[in-house]
C-alpha positions as CSV (number, residue, x, y, z in Angstrom):
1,X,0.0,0.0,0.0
2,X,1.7,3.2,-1.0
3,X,2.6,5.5,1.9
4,X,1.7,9.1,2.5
5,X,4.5,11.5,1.9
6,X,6.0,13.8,4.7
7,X,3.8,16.9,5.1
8,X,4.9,20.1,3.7
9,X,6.9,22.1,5.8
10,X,5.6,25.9,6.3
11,X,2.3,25.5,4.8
12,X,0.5,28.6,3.4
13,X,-2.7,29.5,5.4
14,X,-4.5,28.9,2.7
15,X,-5.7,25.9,0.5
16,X,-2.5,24.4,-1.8
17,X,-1.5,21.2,-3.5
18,X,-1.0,18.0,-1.4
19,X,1.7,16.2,-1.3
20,X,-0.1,13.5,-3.4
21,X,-3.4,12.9,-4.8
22,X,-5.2,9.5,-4.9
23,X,-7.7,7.4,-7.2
24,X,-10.9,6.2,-5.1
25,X,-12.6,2.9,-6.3
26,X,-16.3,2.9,-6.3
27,X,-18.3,0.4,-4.2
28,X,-22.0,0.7,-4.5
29,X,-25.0,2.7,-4.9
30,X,-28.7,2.7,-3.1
31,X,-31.4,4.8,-3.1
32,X,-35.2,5.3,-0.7
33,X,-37.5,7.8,-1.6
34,X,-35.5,11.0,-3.5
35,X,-32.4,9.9,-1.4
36,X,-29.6,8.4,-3.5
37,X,-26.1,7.4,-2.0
38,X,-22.6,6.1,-3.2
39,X,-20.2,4.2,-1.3
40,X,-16.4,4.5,-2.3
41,X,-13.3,3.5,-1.1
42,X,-9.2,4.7,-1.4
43,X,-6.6,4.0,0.8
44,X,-6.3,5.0,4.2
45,X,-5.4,8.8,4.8
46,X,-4.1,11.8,6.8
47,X,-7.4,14.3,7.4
48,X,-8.0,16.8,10.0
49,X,-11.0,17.5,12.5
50,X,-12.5,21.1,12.9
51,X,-14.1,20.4,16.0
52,X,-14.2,24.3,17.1
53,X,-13.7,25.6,13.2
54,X,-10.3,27.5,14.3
55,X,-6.7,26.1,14.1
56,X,-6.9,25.6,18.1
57,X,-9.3,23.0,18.0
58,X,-7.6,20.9,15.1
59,X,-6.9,17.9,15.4
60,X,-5.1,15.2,12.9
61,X,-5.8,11.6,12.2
62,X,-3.4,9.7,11.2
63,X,-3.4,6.0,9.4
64,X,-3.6,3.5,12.1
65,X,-2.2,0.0,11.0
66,X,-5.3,-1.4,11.5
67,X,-7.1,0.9,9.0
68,X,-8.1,-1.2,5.3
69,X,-9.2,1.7,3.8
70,X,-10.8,5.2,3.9
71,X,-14.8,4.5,3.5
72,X,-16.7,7.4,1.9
73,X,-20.2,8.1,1.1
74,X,-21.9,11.0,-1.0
75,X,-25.6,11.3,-0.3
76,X,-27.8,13.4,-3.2
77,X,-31.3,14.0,-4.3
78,X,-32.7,12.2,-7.4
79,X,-34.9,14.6,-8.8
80,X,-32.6,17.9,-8.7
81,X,-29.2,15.9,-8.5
82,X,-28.2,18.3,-5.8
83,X,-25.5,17.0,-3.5
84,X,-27.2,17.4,-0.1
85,X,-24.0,18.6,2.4
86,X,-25.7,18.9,5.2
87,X,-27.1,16.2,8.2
88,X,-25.8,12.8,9.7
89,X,-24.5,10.0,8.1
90,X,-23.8,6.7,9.6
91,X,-22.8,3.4,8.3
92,X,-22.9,0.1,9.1
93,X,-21.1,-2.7,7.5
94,X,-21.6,-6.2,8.0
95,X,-20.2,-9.6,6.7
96,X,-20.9,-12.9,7.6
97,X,-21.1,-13.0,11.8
98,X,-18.6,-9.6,11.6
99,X,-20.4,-6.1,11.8
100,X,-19.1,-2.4,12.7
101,X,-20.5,1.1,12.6
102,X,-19.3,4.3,12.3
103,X,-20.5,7.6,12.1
104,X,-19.0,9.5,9.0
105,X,-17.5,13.0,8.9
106,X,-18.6,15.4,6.7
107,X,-15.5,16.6,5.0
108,X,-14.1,18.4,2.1
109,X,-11.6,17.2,-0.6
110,X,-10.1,18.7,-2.9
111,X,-10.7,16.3,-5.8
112,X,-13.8,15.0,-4.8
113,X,-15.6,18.4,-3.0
114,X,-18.1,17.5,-0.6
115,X,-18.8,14.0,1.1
116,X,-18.7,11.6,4.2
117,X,-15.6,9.8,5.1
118,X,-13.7,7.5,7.7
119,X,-10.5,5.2,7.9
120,X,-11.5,1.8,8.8
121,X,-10.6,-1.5,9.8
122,X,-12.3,-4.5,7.8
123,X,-12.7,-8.1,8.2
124,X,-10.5,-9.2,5.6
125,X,-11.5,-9.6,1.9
126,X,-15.1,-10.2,0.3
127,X,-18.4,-9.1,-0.1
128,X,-19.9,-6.5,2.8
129,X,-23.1,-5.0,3.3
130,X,-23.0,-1.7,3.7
131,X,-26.8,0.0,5.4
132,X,-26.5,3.8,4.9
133,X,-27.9,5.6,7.8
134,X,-29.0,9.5,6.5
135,X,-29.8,12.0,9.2
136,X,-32.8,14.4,8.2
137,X,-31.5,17.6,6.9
138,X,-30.9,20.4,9.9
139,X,-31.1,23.5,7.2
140,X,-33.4,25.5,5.3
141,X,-34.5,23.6,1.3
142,X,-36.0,25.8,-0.6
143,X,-37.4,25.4,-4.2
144,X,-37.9,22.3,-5.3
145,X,-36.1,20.7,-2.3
146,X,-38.7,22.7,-0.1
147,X,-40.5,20.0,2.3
148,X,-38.0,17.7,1.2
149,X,-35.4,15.4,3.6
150,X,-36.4,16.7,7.2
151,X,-36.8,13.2,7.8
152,X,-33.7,10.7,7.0
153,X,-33.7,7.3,5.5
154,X,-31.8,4.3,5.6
155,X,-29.9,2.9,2.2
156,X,-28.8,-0.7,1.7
157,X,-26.0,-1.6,-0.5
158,X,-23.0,-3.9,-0.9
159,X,-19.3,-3.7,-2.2
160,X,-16.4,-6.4,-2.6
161,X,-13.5,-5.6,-0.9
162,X,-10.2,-7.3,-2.2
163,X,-6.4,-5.4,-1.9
164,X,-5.7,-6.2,-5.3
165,X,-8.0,-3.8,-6.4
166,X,-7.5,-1.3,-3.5
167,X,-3.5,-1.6,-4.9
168,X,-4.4,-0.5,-8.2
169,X,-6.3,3.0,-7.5
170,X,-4.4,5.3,-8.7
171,X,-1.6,7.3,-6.2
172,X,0.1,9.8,-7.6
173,X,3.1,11.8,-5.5
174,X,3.2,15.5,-6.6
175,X,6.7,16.6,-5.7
176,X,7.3,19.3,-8.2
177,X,3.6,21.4,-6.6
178,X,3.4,20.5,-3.4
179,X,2.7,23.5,-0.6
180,X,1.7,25.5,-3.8
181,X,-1.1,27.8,-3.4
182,X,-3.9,25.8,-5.3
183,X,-5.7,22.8,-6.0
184,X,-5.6,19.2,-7.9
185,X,-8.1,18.7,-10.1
186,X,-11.2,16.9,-9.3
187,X,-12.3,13.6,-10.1
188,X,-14.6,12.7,-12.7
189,X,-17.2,10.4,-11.2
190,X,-20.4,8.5,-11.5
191,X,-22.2,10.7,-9.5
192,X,-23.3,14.3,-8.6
193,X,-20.5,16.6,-7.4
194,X,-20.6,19.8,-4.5
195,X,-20.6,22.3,-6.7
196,X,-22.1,26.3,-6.2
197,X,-23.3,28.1,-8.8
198,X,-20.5,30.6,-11.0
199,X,-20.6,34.3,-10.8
200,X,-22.8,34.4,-13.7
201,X,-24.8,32.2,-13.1
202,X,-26.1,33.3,-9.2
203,X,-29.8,35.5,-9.3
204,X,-29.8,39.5,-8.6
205,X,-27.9,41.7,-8.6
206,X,-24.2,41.5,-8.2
207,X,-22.9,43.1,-5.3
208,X,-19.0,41.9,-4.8
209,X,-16.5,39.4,-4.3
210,X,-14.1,39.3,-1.2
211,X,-11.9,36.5,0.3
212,X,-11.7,35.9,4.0
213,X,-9.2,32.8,5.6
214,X,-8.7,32.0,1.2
215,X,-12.7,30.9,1.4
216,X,-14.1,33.2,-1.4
217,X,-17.6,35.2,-0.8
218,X,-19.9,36.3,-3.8
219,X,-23.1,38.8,-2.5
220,X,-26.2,39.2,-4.5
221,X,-29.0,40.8,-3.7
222,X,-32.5,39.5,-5.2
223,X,-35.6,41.9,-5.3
224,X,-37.6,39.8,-7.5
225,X,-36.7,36.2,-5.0
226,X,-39.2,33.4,-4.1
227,X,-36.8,33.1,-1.1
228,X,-38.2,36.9,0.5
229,X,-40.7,38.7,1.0
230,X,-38.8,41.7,0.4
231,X,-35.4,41.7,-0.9
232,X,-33.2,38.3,-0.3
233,X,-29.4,38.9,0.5
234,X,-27.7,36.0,-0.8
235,X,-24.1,35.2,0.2
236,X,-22.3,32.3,-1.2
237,X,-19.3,30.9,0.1
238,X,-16.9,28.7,-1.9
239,X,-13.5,26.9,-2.1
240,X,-11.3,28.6,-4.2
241,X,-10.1,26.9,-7.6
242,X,-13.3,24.4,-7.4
243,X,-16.2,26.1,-6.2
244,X,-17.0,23.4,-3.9
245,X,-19.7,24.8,-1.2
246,X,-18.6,25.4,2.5
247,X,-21.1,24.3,4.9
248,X,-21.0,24.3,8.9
249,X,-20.3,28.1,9.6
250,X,-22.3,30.5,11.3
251,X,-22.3,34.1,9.2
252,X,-24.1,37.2,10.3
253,X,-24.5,40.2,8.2
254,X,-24.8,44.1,8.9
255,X,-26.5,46.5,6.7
256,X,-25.8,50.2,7.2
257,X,-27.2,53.7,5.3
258,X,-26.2,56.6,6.0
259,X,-24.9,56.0,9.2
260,X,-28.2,53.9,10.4
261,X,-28.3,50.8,10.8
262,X,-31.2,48.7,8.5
263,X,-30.4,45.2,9.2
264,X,-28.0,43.3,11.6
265,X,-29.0,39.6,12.0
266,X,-27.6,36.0,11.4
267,X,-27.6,34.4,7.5
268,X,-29.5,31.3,7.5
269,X,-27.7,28.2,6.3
270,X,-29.8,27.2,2.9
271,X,-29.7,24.7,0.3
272,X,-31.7,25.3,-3.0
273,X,-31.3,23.2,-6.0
274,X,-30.3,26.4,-8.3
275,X,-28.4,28.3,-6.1
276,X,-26.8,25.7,-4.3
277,X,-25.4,25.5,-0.2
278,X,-25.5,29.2,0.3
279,X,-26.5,32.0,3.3
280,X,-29.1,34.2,3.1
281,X,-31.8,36.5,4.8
282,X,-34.7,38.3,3.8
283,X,-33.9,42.5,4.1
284,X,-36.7,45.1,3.9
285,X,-34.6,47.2,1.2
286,X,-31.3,47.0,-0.3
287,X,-30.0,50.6,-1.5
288,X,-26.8,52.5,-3.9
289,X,-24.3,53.6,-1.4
290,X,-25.7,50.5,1.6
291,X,-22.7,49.7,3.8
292,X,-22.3,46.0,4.1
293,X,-20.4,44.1,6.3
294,X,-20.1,40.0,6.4
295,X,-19.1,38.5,9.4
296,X,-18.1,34.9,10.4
297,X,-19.3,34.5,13.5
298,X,-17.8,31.0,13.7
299,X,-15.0,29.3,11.4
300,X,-16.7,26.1,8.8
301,X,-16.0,22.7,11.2
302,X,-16.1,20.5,8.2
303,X,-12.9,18.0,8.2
304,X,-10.6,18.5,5.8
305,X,-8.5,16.5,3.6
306,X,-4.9,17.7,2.9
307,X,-4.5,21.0,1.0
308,X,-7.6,22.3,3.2
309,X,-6.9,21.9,6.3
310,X,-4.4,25.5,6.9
311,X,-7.2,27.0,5.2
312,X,-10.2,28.8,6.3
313,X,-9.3,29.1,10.2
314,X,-8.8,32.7,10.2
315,X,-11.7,34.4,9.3
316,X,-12.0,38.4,9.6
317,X,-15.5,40.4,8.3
318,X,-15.1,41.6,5.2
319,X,-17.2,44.6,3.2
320,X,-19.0,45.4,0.3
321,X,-20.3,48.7,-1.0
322,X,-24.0,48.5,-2.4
């Protein structure tokens, strides 16, 4: 099994190339209802927990020598094929009298965006059972995922695990990159990926672009949105390089004119299947020469693969002029 690479000395505080970038081998897929899952596998890695969101409360896991593999699910809805990163996933695996359950992490990678992952220790080769355990989702759907997932649902599926396939996934050292400011490339899979909507491509108007901890932040406002009664402030948050969507942060938002205050309240977490994972709140009026100000009230806690994990920790307010 090939071996992780030293870490990069003096990485940047912000997202850069790993020191390696693996294959992933895909297991099996279920579905109940709109729910749809994937189970895939690579070989055991190096991630990092974000318990508290800042670089205080990290915390690394490493391989273990008892760890087969890194198990990884991706959890979606049929009808909009919208990756759904948000809620609980648990899985349990069975084979023959041997069974084991975990409860996944949400995490972000950078070849493979949003999912739910673990290393883990098998019984040995052959054919497992694998039951999907989906949490309902904790944040606002809107559109046509309104009423949708508040309750969660359990998947069936099985995989065959045997090394000589885990040995040929492909692992690939990137010496010449590594500690670079940027990103692999993502996978191409047989599945829906994390992605937010581009600049383009978001509803409103456009109000700016600004970067805090290398996380970048797009702002729309939206007079005309099914979201508001009144005008919908949308702010989308996204990886850099890959506009993969960064969930599990708490964002507040502060609206001034001259010198008065109009609005000062928490963004509400939000998944719609056209304007993807995003924060947003509904303001009585938006106007030329508003004062706004964005403020991460607490740091994304999603786990991160390598390349993330010096990223997004350090998180000051940024401002945008309406």
């Amino acid at each position: 099994m090939p071996q992780a690479p030293p870490l990069v000395k003096n990485r940047p505080d912000a997202v850069y190339i790993p020191t390696h970038k693996e294959g992933m081998q895909m297991g099996g897929m279920a579905k109940s209802g709109r729910y749809r899952a994937a189970v895939f596998y690579s070989y055991p890695h190096r991630f990092w927990l974000m318990s508290g969101g800042t670089a205080q409360d990290e915390k690394k896991v490493s391989i273990k020598d008892d760890d087969d593999l890194h198990l990884m699910a991706s959890v979606w809805d049929s009808k909009t094929k919208t990756v759904l990163p948000s809620g609980n996933v648990q899985i349990d695996l069975s084979k023959d009298d041997w069974s084991a359950t975990r409860t996944m992490w949400p995490m972000l990678s950078q070849n493979m965006g949003f999912h739910f992952g673990d290393n883990m220790g098998l019984d040995g080769e052959g054919k497992y059972t694998a039951k999907v355990k989906v949490g309902g989702l904790n944040v606002r759907r809107t559109g046509a995922l309104e009423g949708q997932f508040g309750k969660g649902a359990t998947l069936s599926t099985s995989f065959t695990f045997d090394k000589d396939t885990l040995e040929k996934i492909p692992f690939t050292r990137l010496d010449n990159k590594k500690g670079q400011k940027g990103a692999v490339q993502q996978m191409q899979m047989d599945m829906p990926m994390s992605h937010v909507p581009k600049k383009a491509d978001l509803p409103g108007e456009f109000v700016g672009a600004n970067s805090s901890g290398d996380a970048k932040f797009l702002v729309t406002t939206d007079e005309n949105s099914d979201l508001a009664d009144n005008t919908y402030l949308l702010v989308s948050p996204r990886t850099p390089y890959r506009r993969y969507p960064i969930p599990m942060m708490s964002l507040s938002a502060t609206l001034k004119r001259g010198g008065k205050t109009v609005f000062d309240d928490v963004l509400n977490a939000t998944i719609d299947p056209d304007i993807g994972f995003h924060y947003g709140a509904d303001v009585k009026s938006v106007q030329k020469g508003d004062t706004l100000t964005v403020k991460v009230d607490s740091p994304p806690t999603i786990s991160r693969h390598e390349g993330y994990e010096t990223a997004f920790l350090k998180m000051p307010k940024m401002q945008f002029s309406i």
